[in-house]
C-alpha positions in Angstrom: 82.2 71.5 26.9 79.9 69.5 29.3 76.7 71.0 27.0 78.1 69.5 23.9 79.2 66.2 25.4 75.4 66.3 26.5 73.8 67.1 23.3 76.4 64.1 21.6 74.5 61.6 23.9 71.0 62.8 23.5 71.9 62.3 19.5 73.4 58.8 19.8 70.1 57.4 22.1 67.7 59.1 19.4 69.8 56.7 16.4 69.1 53.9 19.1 65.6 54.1 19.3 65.0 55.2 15.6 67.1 51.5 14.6 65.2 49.2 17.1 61.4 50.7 15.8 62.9 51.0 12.0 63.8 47.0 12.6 60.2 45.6 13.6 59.2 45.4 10.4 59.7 41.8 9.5 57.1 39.4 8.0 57.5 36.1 9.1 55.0 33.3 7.5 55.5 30.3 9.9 54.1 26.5 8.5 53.1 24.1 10.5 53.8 20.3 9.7 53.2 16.6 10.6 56.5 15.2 11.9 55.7 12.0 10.5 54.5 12.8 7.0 55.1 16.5 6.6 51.2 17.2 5.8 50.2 20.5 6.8 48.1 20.8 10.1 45.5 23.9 10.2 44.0 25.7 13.2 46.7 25.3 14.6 47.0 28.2 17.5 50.6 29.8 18.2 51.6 32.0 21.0 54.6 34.0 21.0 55.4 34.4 24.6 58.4 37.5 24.1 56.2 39.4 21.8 52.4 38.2 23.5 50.8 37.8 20.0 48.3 34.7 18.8 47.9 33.7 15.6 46.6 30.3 14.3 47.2 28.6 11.0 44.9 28.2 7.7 44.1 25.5 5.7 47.1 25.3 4.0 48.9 25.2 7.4 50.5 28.8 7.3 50.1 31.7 9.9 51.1 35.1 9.4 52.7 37.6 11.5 53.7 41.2 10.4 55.8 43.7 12.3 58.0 41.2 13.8 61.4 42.3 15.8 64.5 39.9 14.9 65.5 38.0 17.6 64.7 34.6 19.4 61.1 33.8 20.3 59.7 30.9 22.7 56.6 29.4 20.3 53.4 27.4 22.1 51.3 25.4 19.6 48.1 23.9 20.7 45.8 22.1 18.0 43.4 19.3 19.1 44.8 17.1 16.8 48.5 17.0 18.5 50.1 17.3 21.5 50.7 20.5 23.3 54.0 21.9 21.9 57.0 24.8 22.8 59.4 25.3 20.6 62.0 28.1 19.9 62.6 29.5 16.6 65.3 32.2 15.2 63.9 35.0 13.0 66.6 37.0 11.2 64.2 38.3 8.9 61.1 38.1 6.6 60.3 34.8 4.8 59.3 31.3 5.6 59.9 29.7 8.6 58.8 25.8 9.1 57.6 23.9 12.4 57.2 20.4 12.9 54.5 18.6 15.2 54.1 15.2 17.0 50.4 14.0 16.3 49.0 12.8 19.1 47.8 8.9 19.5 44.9 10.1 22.3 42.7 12.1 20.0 39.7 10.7 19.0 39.2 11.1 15.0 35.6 9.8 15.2 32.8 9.7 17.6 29.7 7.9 16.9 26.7 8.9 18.4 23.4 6.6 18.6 20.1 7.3 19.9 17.2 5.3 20.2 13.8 7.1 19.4 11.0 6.6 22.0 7.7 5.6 19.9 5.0 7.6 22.1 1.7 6.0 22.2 -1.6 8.7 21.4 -3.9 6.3 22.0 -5.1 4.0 24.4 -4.3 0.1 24.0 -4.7 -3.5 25.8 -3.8 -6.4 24.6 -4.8 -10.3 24.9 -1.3 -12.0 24.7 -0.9 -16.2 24.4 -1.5 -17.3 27.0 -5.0 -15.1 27.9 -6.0 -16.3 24.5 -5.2 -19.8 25.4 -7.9 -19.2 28.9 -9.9 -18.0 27.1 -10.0 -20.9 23.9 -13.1 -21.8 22.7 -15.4 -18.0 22.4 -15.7 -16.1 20.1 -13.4 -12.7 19.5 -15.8 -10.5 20.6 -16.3 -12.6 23.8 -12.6 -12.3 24.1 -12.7 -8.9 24.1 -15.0 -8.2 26.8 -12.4 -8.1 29.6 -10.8 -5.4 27.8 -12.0 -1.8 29.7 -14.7 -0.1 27.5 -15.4 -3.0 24.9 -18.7 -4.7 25.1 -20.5 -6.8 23.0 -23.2 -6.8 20.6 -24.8 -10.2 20.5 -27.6 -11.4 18.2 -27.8 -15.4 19.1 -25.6 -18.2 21.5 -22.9 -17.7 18.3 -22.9 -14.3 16.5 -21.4 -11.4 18.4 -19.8 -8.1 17.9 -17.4 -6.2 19.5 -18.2 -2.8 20.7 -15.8 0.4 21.3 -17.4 3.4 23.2 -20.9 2.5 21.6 -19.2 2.1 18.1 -19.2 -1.2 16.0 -19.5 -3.0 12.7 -18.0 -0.5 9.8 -16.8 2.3 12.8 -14.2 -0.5 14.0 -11.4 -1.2 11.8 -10.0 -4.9 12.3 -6.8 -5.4 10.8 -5.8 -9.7 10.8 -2.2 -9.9 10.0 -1.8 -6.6 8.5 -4.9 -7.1 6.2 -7.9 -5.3 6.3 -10.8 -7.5 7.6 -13.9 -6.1 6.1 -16.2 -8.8 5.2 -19.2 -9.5 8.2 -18.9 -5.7 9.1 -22.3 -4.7 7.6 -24.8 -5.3 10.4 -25.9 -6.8 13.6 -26.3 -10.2 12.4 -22.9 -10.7 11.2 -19.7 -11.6 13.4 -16.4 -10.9 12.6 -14.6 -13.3 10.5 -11.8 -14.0 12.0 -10.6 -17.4 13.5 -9.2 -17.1 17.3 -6.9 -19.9 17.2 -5.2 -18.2 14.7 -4.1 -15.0 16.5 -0.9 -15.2 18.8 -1.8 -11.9 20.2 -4.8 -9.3 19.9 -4.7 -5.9 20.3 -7.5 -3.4 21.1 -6.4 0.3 20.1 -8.9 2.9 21.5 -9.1 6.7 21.1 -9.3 9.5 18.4 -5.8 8.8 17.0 -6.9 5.4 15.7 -7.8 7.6 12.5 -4.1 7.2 11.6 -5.4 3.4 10.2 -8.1 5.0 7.9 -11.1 7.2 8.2 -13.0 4.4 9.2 -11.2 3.6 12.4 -13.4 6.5 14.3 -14.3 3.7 17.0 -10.9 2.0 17.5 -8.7 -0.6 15.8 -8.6 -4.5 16.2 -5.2 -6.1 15.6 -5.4 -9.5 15.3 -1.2 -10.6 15.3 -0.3 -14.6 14.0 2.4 -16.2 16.5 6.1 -15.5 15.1 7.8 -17.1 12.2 9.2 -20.4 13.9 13.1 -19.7 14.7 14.7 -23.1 14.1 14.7 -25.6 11.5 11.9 -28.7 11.7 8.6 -29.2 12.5 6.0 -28.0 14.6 2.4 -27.4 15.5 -0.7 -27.1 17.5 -4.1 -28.7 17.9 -6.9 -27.3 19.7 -10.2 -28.5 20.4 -13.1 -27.2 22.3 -16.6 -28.6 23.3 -20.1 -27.1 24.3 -22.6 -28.9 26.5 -25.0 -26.0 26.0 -25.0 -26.4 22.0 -24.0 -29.6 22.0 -21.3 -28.1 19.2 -17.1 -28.3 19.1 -14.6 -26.7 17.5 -11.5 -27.9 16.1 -8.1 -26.2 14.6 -5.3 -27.6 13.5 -1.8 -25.5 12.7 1.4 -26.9 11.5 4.4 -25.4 10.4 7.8 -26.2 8.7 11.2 -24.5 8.3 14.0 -25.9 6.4 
């Protein structure tokens, strides 16, 4: 009697097990949604604590799980475009089943990034700014110049001179005045530059091999000869220089005037 009573129960718990692994065969499709507008939200990631799986969403908002056990799960949703959510949910068996989100007002949609590129310089440079070119007011460019480290001069006369870059001058120095190419008096000795000091609001000496980016004929350096900005405001303005020699018994005059409406 007692080995058939025995045998009854071991039949019964077999049934039971064979039901609960016949019934974990559910497939649930879960979709997650905006509260506030019902738009699908994707990568969304889900965590179902009773079970321990992880799935996350699509595009279309929809994550899949197969061989699911009825019951009543504890869901954690995390998406970096919402807030941190737990929610319970029922499954009774396959089909849809929908979730609804808070978005979150702390995400940042947009993130601009700026940067500032660094020109590096290749080649040496000095520069005569305002108010060396106003100590200096009366010589010649090439005079000027000769306080710049490794220019010289080449002088032929009290009034024609040259400058001179690492033993380099006339067509082997490229002078650009105002962005144009200065090319005229570049021929020989006897020639000086022609290019009017009182002009210039700044002058710049560039010196080295990477000059060459100005032209093929920059293998000595480059001469920037830069006119005084555009004047800001509205109205007139101007400037008069004048300059005397005892030695020559010669002076030099320049007037500049300028108008914005």
């Amino acid at each position: 009697m007692l080995r058939y009573c025995f045998a009854a129960m071991l039949a019964v718990f077999s049934c039971t097990c064979a039901w609960a692994q016949d019934s974990c065969t559910l497939s649930v499709n879960i979709l997650v949604t905006e509260a506030h507008n019902g738009a699908p939200v994707p990568d969304v990631l889900l965590y179902l604590t009773e079970s321990k799986m992880h799935v996350q969403t699509d595009e279309n908002g929809i994550a899949n799980l197969e061989h699911i056990c009825p019951g009543r799960y504890t869901i954690h949703l995390h998406s970096y475009e919402t807030e941190d959510t737990t929610l319970p949910l029922t499954i009774g068996k396959s089909g849809l089943y929908r979730l609804q989100l808070q978005h979150s007002d702390k995400v940042l949609h947009q993130i601009i990034v700026k940067s500032r590129k660094e020109h590096t310089l290749l080649q040496s440079q000095d520069q005569l700014d305002h108010n060396a070119l106003q100590q200096n007011a009366g010589k010649t460019i090439s005079e000027m110049l000769k306080n710049v480290n490794g220019v010289t001069t080449l002088n032929n006369g009290a009034t024609i001179s040259k400058p001179v870059i690492h033993g380099l001058h006339s067509n082997r120095i490229l002078m650009l005045n105002n962005g144009i190419r200065q090319e005229d008096q570049q021929w020989g000795s006897e020639h000086a530059p022609n290019i009017d000091p009182f002009v210039a609001g700044k002058i710049t000496v560039l010196k080295g091999a990477a000059g060459v980016r100005y032209g093929t004929d920059a293998i000595g350096g480059v001469l920037l000869a830069e006119p005084e900005p555009i004047r800001p405001d509205a109205g007139w303005g101007g400037e008069l220089n004048l300059a005397g020699f005892s030695n020559t018994r010669m002076g030099v005059a320049s007037v500049m005037a300028e108008h914005r409406s």
